[in-house]
C-alpha positions in Angstrom: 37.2 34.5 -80.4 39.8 36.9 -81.0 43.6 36.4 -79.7 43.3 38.9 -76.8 40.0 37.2 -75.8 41.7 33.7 -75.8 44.5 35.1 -73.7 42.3 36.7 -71.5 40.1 33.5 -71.1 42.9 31.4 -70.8 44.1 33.2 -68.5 41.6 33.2 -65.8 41.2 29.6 -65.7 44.6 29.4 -64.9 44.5 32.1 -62.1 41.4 29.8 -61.3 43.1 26.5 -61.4 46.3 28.1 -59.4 44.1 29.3 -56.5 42.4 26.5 -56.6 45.4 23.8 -55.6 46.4 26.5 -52.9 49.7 27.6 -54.8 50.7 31.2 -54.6 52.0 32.9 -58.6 55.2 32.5 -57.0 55.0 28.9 -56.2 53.8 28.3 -60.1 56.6 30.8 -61.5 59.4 28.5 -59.6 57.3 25.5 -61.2 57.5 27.2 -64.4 60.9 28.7 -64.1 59.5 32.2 -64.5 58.9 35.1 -62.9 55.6 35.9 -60.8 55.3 38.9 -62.6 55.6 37.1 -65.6 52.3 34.8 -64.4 50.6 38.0 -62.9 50.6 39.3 -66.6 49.6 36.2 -67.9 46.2 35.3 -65.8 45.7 39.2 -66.5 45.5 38.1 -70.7 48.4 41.2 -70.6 51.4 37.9 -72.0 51.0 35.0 -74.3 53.1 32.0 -72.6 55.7 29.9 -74.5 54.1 26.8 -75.6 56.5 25.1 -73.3 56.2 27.3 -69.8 51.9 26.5 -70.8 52.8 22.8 -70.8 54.7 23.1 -67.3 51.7 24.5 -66.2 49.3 22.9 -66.8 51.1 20.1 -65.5 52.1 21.7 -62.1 48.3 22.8 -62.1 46.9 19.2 -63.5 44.9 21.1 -65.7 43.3 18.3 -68.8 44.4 20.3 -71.9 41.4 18.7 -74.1 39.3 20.0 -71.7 40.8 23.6 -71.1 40.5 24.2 -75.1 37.2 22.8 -75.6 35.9 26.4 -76.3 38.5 27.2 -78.9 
């Protein structure tokens, strides 16, 4: 799997996991302190996000990060 893959992957199950709890790319950008633009372009695979803003994710979206990067 190549970096773009991964991003685009990665991605996806966050657009997945944000629709999911019911929370709108601007509710997760305020979580993330972010733009929604910013979080459009990254569940597009388009931006790679700071390790940090992928952490406040996947905590806002109680995402298992053992399980999200199984693949990789």
């Amino acid at each position: 799997m190549d970096k773009q893959e991964f991003q685009e992957k990665y991605g996806l199950d966050l657009k997945v996991a944000r629709v999911r709890h019911k929370m709108t790319q601007e509710q997760l950008a305020e979580l993330v302190d972010c733009s929604s633009v910013h979080i459009g372009y990254i569940e597009r695979g388009k931006q790679c996000p700071t390790v940090f803003q992928f952490l406040k994710m996947a905590r806002a979206l109680d995402i298992d990060l053992n399980e999200f990067f199984k693949e990789f």
